[in-house]
N, C-alpha and C positions, 0 to 999 in steps of 0.2 A: 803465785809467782809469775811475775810476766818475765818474759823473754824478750830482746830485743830483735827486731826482725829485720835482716840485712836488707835492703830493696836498691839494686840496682838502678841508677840514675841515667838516663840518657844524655848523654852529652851530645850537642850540635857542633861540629868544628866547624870555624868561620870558613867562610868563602874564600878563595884565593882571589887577590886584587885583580886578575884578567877577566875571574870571573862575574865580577859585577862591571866594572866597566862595558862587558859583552852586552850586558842587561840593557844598561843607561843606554848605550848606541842602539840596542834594536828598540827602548822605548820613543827615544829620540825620533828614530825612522818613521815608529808606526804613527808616531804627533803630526808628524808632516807630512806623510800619506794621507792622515785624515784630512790636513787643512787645505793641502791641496784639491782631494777630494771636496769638499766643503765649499770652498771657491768656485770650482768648474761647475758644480749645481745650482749656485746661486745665482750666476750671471742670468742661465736660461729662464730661472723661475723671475727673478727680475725683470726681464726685458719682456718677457709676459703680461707683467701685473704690472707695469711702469704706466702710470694715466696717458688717454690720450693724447688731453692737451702738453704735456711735459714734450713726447716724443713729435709732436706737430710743433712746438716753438723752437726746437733746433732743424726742424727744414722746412721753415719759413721765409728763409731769408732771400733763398731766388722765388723768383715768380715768373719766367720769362726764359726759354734758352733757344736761338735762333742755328739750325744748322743747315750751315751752308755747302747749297751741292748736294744735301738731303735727297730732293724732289728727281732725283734719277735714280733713287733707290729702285730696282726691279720690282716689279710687283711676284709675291709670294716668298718674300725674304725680310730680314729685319734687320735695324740697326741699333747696338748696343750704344747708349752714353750716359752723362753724370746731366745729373740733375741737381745743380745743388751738389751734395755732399753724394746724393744715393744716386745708385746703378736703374736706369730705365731703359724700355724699350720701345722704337717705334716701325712700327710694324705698318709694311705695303703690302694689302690683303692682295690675293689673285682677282679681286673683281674688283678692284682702282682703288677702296676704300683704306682712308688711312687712321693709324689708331694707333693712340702715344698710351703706354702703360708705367707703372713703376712694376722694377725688377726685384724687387722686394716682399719674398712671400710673408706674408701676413701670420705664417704659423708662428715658428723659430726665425726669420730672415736671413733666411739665406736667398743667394739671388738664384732666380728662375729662368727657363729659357722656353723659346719660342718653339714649337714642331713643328714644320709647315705641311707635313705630310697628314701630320693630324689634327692641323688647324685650331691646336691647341696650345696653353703654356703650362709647361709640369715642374714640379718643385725639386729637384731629386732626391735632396733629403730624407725628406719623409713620405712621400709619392703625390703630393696636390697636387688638382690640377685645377685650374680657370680656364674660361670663356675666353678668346681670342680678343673678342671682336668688344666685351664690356666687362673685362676683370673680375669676373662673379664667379666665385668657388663652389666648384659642383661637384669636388670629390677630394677623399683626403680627408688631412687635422687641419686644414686652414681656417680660421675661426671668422673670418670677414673677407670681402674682396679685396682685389689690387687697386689703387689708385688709378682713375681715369685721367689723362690730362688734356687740354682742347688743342686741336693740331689746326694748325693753317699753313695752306700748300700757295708758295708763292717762285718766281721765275729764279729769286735769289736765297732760294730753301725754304724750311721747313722749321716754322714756328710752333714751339711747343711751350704752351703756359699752363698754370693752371685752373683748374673744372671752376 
């Protein structure tokens, strides 16, 4: 004789409609945190890994920036300007010598600044630092030097072209 064996079924009750909509919005949110996310990382890793020649043909186009009234720069002080598109610096050492750099650290680029206390240029970013006097990176992530550019000191400024 079998017997029939009652077995309780579990039943699910559906969601209540606020309740998935809640869903759909916080999946929505966490899509767009990520691509967000996703974005902001790839720029840096980009600008990274962009060839040289790529990042050297959009600032090619000056070769030459004449600033006038320059050459009364004090000595052991600098003057910030554009070069082109990017931020440079020309820099009047304490011992007369003078020395045009780009303000563009080499790591991530972000732009850099002079310390004339410590006769050096630091990155803040990340903490680089270079050589005052020939852009060479001697501490830090910065992966290559700063841009040298040729300075010529004349009655009606201060010619900066480049190396």
């Amino acid at each position: 004789m079998s017997q029939a064996i009652n077995v309780p079924h579990i039943v699910k009750e559906p969601a209540e409609p606020g309740e998935q909509s809640t869903r759909r919005a916080f999946l929505i949110a966490a899509g767009a945190a990520g691509l967000c996310y996703t974005a902001a990382m790839s720029y840096p890793i980009y600008r990274y890994l962009a060839s040289p020649q790529e990042m050297e043909a959009s600032a090619t186009a000056v070769t030459e920036v004449t600033l006038k009234d320059a050459e009364k720069l004090p000595a052991g002080s600098v003057l910030m300007f554009k070069f082109g598109s990017s931020p440079a610096m020309l820099i009047h050492h304490e011992d007369g010598r003078w020395v045009s750099l780009s303000a563009v650290c080499s790591h991530l680029g972000c732009t850099v600044q002079y310390e004339p206390q410590a006769d050096r240029i630091h990155c803040g970013c990340h903490g680089g630092v270079y050589n005052a006097y020939t852009g060479a990176n001697f501490s830090g992530p910065p992966p290559k030097p700063l841009k040298l550019f040729k300075v010529a000191v004349n009655e009606t400024g201060v010619n900066v072209s480049r190396a």
